[in-house]
N, C-alpha and C positions, 0 to 999 in steps of 0.2 A: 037065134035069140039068146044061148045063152052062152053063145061066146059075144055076143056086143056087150051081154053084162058082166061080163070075166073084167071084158077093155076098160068097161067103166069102171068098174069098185078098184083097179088097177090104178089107173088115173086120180082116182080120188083119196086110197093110199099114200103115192106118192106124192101128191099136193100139201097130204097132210103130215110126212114123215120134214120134207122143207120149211113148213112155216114151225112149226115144230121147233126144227134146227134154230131155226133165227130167230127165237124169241129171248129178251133178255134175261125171263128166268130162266129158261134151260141154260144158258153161257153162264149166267151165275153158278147152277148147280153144279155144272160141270166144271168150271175153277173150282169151287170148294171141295169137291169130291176129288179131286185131282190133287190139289192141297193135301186132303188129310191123308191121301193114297200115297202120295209122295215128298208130304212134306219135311219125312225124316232120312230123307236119301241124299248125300253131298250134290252140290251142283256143280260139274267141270265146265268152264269157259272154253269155248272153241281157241284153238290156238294158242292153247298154253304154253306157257314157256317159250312161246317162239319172238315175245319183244319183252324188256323189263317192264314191269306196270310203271314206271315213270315216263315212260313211251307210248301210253296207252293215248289212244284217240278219244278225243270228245265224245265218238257215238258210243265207243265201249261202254264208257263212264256211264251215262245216260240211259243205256240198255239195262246193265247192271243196277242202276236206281230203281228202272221199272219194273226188276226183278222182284228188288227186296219191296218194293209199298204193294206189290201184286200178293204178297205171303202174309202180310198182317188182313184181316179181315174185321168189323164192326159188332159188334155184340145183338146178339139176336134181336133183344128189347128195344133197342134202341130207337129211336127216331132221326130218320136220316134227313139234311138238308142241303142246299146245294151255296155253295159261295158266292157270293159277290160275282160277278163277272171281271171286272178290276184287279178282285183279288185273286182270280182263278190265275190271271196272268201274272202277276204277279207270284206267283206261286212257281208259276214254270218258268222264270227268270230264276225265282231262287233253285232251284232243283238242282235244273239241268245247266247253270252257269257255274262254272268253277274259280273262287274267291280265294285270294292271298290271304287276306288275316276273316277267319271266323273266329276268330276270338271272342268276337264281340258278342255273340249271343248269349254268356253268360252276365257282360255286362248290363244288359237290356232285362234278362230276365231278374235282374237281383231291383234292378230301377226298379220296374214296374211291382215289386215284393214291398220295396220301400214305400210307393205312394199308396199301396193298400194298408202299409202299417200303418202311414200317418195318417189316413181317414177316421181308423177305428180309433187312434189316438184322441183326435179334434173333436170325436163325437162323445169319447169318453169323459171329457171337459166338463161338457153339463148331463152326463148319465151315465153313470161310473160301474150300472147294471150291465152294459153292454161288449165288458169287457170278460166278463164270464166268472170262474172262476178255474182254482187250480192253474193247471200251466193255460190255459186258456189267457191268463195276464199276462204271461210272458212277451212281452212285442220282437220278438225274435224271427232270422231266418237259418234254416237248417240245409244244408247240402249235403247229399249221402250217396254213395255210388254204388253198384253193385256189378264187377266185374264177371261174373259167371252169366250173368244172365243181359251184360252189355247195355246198363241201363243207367242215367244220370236222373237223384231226385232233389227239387227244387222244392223247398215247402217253407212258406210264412205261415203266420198269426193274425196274418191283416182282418179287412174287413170280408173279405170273400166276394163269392159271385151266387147271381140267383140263378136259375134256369133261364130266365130272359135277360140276363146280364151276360150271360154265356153264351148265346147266339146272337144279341147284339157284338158285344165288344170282343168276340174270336172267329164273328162269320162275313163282319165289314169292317171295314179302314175308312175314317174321317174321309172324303173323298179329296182333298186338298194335300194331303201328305201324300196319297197313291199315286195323286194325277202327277206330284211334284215329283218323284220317284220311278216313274214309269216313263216321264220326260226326257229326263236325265239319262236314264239306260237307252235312250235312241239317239241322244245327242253323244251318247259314247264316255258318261261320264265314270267319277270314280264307283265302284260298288262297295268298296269297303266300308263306308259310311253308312250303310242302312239305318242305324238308328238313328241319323238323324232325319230321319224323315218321317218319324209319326209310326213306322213299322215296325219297331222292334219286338215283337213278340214271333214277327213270322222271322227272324232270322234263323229260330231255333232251326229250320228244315237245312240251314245248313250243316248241319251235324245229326239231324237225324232224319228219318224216314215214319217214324209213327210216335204220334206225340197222343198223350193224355192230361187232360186237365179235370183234375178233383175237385171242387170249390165247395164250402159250406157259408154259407150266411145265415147271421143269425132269424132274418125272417123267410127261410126257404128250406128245403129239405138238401142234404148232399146228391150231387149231381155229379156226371162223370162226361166232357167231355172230350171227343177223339177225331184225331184225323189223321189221314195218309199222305195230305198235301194232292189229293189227284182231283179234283174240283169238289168235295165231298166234304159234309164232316157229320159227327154224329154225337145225338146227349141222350145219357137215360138216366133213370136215378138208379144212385149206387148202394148197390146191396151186398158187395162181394168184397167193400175194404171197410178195414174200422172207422168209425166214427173222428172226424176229426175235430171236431166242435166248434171251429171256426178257422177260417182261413182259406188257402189253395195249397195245394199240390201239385207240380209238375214233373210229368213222368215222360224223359226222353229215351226212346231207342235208338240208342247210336248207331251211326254207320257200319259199314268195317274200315272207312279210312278215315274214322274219328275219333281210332279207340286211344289216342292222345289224350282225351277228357276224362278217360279211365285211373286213371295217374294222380294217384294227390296231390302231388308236386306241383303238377300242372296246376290245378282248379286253387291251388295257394299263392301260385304266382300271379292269376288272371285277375284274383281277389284282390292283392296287394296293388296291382297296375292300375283297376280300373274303379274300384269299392270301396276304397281303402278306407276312405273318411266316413261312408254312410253311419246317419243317426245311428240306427239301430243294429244290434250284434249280429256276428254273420257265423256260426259254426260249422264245419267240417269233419263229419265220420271219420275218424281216423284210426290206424292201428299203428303198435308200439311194443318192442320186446323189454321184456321185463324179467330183472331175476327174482325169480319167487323160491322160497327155501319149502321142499318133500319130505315125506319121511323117506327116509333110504330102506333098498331092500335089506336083507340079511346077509346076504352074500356082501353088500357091499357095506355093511357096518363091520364086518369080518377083516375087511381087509387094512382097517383101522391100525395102526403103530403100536406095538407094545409101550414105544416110549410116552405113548401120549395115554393111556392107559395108568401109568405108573406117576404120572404126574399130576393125575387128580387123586384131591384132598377124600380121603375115608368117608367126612361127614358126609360129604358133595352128594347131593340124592342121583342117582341115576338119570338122567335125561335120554329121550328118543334121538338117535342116528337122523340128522337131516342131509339134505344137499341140496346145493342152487342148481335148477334149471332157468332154460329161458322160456318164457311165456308170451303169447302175443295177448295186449291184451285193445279192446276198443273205449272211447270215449270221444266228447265231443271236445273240441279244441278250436277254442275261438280265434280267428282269419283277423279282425280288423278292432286289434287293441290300439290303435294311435287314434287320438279323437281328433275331431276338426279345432282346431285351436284358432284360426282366424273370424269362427262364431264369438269368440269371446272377447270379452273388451279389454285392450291392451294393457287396463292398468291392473288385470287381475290375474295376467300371464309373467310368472317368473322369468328374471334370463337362464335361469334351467332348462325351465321348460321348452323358452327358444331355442336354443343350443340341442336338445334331446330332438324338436322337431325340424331343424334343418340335419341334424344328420340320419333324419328319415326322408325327408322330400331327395336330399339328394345324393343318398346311396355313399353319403363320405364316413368310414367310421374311423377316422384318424383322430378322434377325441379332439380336436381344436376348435375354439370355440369362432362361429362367424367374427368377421371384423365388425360388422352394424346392421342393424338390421329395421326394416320399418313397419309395423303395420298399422291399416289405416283400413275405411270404409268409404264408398263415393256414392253419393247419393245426387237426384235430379232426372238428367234425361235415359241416364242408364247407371244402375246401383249395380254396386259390385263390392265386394272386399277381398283383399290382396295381401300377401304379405311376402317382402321384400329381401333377400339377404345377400351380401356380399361377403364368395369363401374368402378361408383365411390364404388361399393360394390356387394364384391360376393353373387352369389344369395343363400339361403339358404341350397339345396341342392348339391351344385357343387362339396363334396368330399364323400357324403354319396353314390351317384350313379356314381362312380367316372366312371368306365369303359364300362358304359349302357349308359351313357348321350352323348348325340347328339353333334355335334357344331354347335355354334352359328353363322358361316359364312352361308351367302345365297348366291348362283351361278345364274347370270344372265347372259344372251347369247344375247346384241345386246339388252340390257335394258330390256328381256321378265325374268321374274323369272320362273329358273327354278327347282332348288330345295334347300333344306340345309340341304340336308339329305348324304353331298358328305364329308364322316370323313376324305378323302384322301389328301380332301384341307390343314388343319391343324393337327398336334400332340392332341395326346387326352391333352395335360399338357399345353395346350394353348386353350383348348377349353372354357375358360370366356373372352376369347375377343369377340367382337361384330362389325359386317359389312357386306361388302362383296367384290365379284370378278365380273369383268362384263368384258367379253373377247368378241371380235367377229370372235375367229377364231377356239373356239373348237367344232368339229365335231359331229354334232347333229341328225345324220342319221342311227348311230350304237347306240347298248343297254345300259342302265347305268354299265352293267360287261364291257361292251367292254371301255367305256369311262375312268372307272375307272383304267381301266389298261392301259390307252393311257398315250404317255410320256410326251404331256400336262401338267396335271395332274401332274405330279412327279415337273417340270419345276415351276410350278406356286407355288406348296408347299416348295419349296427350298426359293423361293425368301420371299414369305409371312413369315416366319420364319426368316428368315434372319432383314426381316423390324421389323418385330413384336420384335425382341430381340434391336435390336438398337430403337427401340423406349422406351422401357424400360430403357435402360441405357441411354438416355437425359434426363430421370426422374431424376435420380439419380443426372446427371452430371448439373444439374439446380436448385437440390433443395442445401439452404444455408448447411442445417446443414450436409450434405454428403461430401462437400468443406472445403479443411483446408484455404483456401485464408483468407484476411483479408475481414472484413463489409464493407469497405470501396470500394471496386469491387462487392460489391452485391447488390447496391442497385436499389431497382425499382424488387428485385426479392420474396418480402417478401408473396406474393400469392403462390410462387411453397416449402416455408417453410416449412418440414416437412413431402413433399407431397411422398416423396418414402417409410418414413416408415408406411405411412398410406395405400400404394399398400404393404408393405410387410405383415403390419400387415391381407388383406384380400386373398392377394395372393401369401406369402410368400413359402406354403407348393405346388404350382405349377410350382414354380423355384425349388426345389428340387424334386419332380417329377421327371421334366426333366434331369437334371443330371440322372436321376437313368435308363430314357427310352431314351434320345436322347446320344449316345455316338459320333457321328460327332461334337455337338453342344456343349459339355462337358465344355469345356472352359468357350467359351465363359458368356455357365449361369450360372460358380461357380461364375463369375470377381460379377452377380448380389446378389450373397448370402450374407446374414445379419447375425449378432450374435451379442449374450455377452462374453463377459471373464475379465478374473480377472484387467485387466484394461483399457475395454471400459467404467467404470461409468452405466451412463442412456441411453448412446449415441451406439444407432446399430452401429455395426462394422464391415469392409468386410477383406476379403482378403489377398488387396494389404495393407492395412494399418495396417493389424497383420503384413506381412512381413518387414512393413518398424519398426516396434518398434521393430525388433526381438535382440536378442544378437549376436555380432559377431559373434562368431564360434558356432552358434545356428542352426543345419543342420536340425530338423524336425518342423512342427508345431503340437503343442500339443493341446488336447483335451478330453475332458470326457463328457460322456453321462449320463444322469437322469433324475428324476421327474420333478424337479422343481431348478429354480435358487440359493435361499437360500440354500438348502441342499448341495448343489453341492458344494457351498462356503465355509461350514463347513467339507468335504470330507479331510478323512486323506490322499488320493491319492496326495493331492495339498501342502499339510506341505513345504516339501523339495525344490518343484518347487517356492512357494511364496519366499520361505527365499533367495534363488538364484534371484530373483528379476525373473523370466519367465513368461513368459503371460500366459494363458489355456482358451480354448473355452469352452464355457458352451453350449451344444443341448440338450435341454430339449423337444423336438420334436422327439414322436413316429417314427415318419416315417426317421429320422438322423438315426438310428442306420443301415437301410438299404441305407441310403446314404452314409455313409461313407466305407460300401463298394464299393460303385463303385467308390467314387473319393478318391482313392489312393493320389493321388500326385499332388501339382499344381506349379507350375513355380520351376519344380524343385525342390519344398522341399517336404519332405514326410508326411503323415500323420501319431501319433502316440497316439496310446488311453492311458492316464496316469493311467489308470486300467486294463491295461493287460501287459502282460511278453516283455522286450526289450526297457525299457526305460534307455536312456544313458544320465548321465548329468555328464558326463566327468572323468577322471580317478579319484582314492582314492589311494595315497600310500600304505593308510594300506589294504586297500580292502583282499590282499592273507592274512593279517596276522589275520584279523577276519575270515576271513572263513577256517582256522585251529584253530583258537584257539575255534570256537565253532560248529566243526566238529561234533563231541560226541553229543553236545546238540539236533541237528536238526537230524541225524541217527536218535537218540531216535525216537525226536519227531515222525518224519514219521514213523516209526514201531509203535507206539501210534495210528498217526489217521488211517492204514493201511483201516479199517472198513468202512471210510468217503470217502474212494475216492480220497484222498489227493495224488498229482503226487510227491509233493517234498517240503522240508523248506530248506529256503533260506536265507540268510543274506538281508535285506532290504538297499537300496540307496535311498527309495522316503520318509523316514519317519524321524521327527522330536521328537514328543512328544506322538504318539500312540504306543503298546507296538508293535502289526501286524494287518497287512493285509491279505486278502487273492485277487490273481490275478488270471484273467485267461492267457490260452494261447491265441498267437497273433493272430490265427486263426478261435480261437472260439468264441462262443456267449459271450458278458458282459454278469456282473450281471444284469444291465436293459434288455438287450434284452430277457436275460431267463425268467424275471417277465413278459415283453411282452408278450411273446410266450404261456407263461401259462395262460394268461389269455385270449387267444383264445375261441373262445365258442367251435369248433371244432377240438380242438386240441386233437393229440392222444399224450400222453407224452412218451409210450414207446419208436415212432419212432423219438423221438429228443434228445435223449441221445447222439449219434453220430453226434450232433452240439453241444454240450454242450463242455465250451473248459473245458482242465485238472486246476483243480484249484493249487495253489503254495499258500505256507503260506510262508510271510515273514515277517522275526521279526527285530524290532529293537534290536542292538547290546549293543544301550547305555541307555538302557530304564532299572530303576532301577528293574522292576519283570523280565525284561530276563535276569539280571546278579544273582537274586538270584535262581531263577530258574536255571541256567546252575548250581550254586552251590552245588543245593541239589541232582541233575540230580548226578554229577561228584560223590557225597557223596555214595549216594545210589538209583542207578534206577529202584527199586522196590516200593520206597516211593510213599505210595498211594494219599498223600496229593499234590504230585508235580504229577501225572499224572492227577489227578483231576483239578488240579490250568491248567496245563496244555491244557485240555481238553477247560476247559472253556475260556483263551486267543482263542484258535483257534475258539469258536463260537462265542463268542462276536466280534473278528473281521470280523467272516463270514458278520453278521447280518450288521455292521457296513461299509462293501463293498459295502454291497446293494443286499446280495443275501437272499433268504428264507429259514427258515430252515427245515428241512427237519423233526426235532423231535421236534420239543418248550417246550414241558413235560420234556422232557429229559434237558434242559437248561433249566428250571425253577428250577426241583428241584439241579441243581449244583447252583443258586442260594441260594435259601434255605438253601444248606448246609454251605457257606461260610456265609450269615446271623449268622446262627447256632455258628457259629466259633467267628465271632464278638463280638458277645453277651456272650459267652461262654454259649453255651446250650450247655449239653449234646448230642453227637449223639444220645444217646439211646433213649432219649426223646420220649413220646410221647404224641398223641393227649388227654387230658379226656374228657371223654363223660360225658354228663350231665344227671345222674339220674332218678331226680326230673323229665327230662323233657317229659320221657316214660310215667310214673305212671298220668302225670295229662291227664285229657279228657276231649271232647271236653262238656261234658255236664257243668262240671268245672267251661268251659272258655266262654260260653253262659251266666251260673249265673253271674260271672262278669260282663259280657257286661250289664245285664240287669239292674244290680245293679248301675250301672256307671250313663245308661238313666234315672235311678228313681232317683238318687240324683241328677242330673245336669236339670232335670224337674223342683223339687222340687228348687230349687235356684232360678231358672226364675221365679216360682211364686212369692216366697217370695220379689223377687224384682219388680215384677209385682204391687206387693197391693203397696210398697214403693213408687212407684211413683205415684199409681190413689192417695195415699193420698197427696203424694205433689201437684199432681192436683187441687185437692180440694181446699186446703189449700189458693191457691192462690188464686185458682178463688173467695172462699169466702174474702178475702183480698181485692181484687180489688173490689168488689160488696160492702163493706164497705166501701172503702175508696172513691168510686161515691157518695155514701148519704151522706158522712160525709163536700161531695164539695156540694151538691145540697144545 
């Protein structure tokens, strides 16, 4: 009997020492007792030092988190409740996910500082009791850090939060922003964006592991709420901080791999990137050394100068011995003194003040003032205001990275910056303007794919574009020398002088750009294209003012492409055209050759390249009867060049005084374009044959070698001296078109030969060879050299002793002629 009941009370023991174990508050007690038993004892990582922590594994990282939110614990009072289920997950995305820019959480948590200020402001409108008093008025936010104890504090003036405002709006998320948010991280998307999803207040947990939120409202008692991010959080009222009389507080406990945020520097730079404009002042704890004047000991007023001692005046009353030390001292130092100036209406912004705030948007402090600038508001299906500036000089790389580089606009949302990473805003060929967009109505809840594709976005682009070209052409329409008017209307404009060819001259080749990418806008930015031609002078010329000097019955405008101005000037393409009195546009700009394909035509008149096939400058009577009568000549010809690729010879209309030409077809590459293309680093030249147009030789008819040449043709067209003469007209004009040639050996020696003929050398001629020059060797040509060092040695001596005796000579002179004074 009473060992059955030993068995039992036995069994009933250990039943009860197990449930015991597994109850949650014994695990709780035993964490905290194990906490405060060992919570001042370092923790060593397994495997230390055996990989560099930038080596470390996801699970390390992860472990390590659950370390540190296992060490912070809830406040005894407090009332605990449990998350959102949504938000639970979302929790454990932010933790245990590792994020390239957390930046952002300080951005998110200053937003959300701002729309509490602007509440208690709105309210303050019609009740002016509820802004308190003392610093209570103050609509400010404060940033303070405290590195000893690794903690970042956030704190406004706003309207605050109530106890049921605080487990509303920190224990669920709109369910629309989470779902869109928690989507997105299955589809793999970007995570850097968290604030735009409605979450920005949980980004904080990517920098910290235990957050506190303080809030006071003015119909509520201070309350304190906490969380560890592990599906939990907790609120009690606060009785262990002072009184804040209105607003919030946030209290983050930083990482250990976030102690970046500890840094002033840092939290000034985050300020200036991403805050810069908000309404309301944003200050930052800072400390600063300072020389502050002590009294000095005695010893060291002792060691004082008798000189300086002696130099004060008798009356001089005695004064105490000081010295400067340095002092650290603190103060607040306000982050965000630039104000938003595209809130204000343009006619009440100085050009100071522009000029002060483009060289804050865009980091330029080279004092030059923009070229122009525009601001403006858009109002209807999406409002937005913008403001526009073009520097006074492109920046170094703006064509070398032409299709890799960023735009220079920044997208603000309600004055919070949010990125300038949005190409959608502007054309890549407008990306050297500088500003930005600040809308308060594009929707901030969905992903940058999704915004990007909002029609927003397309609306806002249309218009900026629109501004950004008319602001260009008031350059033009403002500066003198672009104006045919008299001086007499212009005066008082002698500062905008000049000023459009000084934006063409930096951003001349982004107005062409465009033409070649924006075909909607086609127009409009040929009206801003610049040039020379044969009678703009020194003076850029556009357009409308080729059209207006044209010849009456002048239906195309004419142009030719190459290296350089000069050359283009001396170009036999222009003979015929000059002599007719016709203008020609000179592009000597790479990138012209693929702009004039795309802009065919402007107001109706066509474009036509005066080196290629299809130039018409009006009929010739004789025209049929030249090209019968030198029928014969050009057949030849072309069964001559058959071997060169030659499509056909022609009678010439474009030429004066050269004997030919060679043109291409209207559809194929110039000869510039072909030297372009070739000098591709990557070019394959097999596969560009089929651009390459058909070239045409065309000859003058009245040129005295193609009349005697058709003569000897007519005589006998076997004569080798006229298919050679021949031969060498069609290269020398090749060369003289501006194409390359394909053999240069081969026209070198038809040089040679006609020399040959000159001079009357014999063909047969040939080179002699020098003899003598075999037989000598190099031991030879040594003894000479040596011979050459041993006389020209010997000559510097002999001149050497010439002078010590003229030395002498004097000096005993003068040594004489002292006694003969003594």
């Amino acid at each position: 009997m009473r060992r059955s009941c030993a068995v039992a009370a036995l069994l009933v023991l250990l039943a009860f020492i197990l449930v015991h174990h597994d109850s949650p508050l014994t695990r709780v007690i035993a964490e905290d007792q194990t906490v405060e038993g060992n919570g001042d004892l370092p923790k060593v990582e397994e495997g230390f030092g055996s990989i560099p922590d930038a080596l470390a594994t996801d699970a390390q990282v992860v472990e390590r988190e659950k370390e540190s939110i296992s060490s912070k614990s809830f406040r005894s009072t407090a009332e605990k409740f449990e998350f959102q289920a949504e938000v639970s997950r979302l929790m454990d995305i932010i933790i245990h996910s590792l994020y390239s820019n957390r930046d952002i959480f300080l951005r998110e948590l200053i937003s959300n500082a701002s729309d509490a200020l602007d509440k208690i402001r709105f309210l303050s409108l019609t009740d002016k009791e509820v802004l308190g008093e003392g610093d209570d008025t103050k609509l400010e936010m404060q940033i303070k850090l405290d590195k000893a104890k690794k903690t970042l504090v956030i704190r406004d003036r706003g309207i605050g939060m109530t106890r049921e405002d605080l487990i509303k709006n920190l224990g669920t998320i709109a369910k629309s922003g989470t779902s869109a948010f928690l989507e997105q991280m299955q589809k793999g998307g970007d995570l850097n964006l968290i604030g735009q999803f409605g979450v920005g207040f949980y980004s904080v947990y990517l920098v910290s592991d235990y957050v506190e939120v303080i809030s006071k409202h003015n119909d509520d008692k201070q309350y304190i709420w906490e969380s560890k991010a592990d599906g939990a959080f907790a609120v009690s009222e606060d009785t262990e901080n002072d009184p804040l009389g209105r607003g919030t507080e946030i209290r983050l406990h930083l990482k250990e791999e976030a102690s970046e945020y500890l840094q002033e520097e840092k939290l000034k730079e985050l300020v200036k990137k991403y805050s810069e404009f908000i309404n309301f002042p944003i200050y930052l704890w800072t400390s600063k050394d300072v020389d502050v004047e002590v009294e000095a000991s005695e010893e060291e007023a002792s060691d004082k100068s008798v000189s300086e001692e002696e130099e004060t005046d008798e009356d001089t009353e005695d004064k105490p011995k000081t010295k400067k030390v340095k002092e650290t001292t603190w103060d607040w130092e306000l982050l965000n003194d630039v104000k938003a100036l595209w809130l204000r209406s343009p006619k009440e912004v100085s050009d100071e003040e522009y000029a002060n705030f483009f060289h804050s948007i865009a980091k330029d402090w080279t004092g030059d003032k923009p070229l122009a600038w525009t601001h403006f508001s858009a109002e209807g299906d999406v409002e937005f205001k913008a403001i526009l500036f073009i520097p006074p000089k492109a920046s170094h790389d703006l064509y070398e990275n032409y299709y890799n580089s960023k735009s220079s606009l920044k997208l603000y949302v309600r004055r919070v910056f949010i990125s300038d990473e949005f190409d959608e805003l502007l054309p890549k060929y407008l990306n050297f303007l500088k500003g930005l967009v600040d809308s308060d109505t594009l929707p901030l809840n969905v992903s940058r794919e999704m915004l990007q594709q909002h029609n927003s976005l397309k609306t806002i682009k249309k218009k900026l574009i629109r501004k950004a070209l008319d602001m260009i052409r008031r350059i033009a329409e403002e500066d003198p020398d672009e104006s045919d008017e008299q001086q007499e209307e212009l005066e008082g404009q002698d500062e905008n002088k000049g000023k459009y060819a000084k934006f063409w001259k930096e951003f001349g080749k982004s107005i062409k750009l465009g033409i070649i990418e924006d075909a909607t806008n086609r127009n409009r930015l040929a009206k801003l294209l610049r040039f020379y031609s044969t009678k703009s002078g020194e003076k850029l010329s556009s357009l409308d003012e080729y059209i207006a000097r044209m010849k009456p019955k002048q239906q195309d405008i004419y142009y030719i492409t190459g290296t350089n101005r000069e050359q283009l000037e001396k170009s036999p393409f222009l003979e015929k055209l000059m002599k007719k009195g016709y203008e020609v546009i000179f592009f000597t700009d790479p990138v012209d050759e693929y702009l004039m394909q795309y802009l065919m035509d402007y107001e109706d008149k066509k474009f036509q390249n005066v080196s290629k096939e299809g130039l018409k400058l009006g009929k010739d009577p004789k025209s049929k009867e030249l090209k019968e009568s030198f029928k014969d000549l050009t057949k030849w010809w072309k069964d001559l060049l058959a071997s060169d690729n030659v499509d056909s010879v022609k009678i010439s209309n474009r030429l004066s005084n050269t004997p030919g030409v060679v043109v291409t077809s209207k559809f194929g590459w110039s000869a510039n374009m072909e030297r372009i293309m070739q000098s591709q680093t990557l070019t394959d030249a097999s596969k560009q044959n089929y651009m390459r147009g058909k070239r045409v030789l065309e000859i003058n008819p009245n040129h005295p070698i193609i009349k005697e040449l058709k003569e000897r043709v007519s005589l006998n067209p076997e004569d080798e001296n006229a298919k050679q003469t021949a031969k060498l007209i069609y290269e020398t004009a090749l060369m003289e078109s501006g194409f390359l040639l394909d053999n240069p050996k081969e026209f070198a020696s038809h040089i040679y030969s006609v020399i040959k003929n000159t001079l009357n050398v014999s063909p047969d001629a040939t080179v002699e060879e020098d003899e003598d020059g075999d037989e000598e060797t190099e031991t030879d040509l040594h003894k000479e050299e040596e011979e050459a060092e041993k006389v020209e040695s010997e000559s510097i001596n002999v001149e050497g002793v010439h002078d010590d005796a003229k030395i002498e000579e004097t000096e005993e002179g003068d040594e004489g002629h002292f006694n003969d004074e003594l």
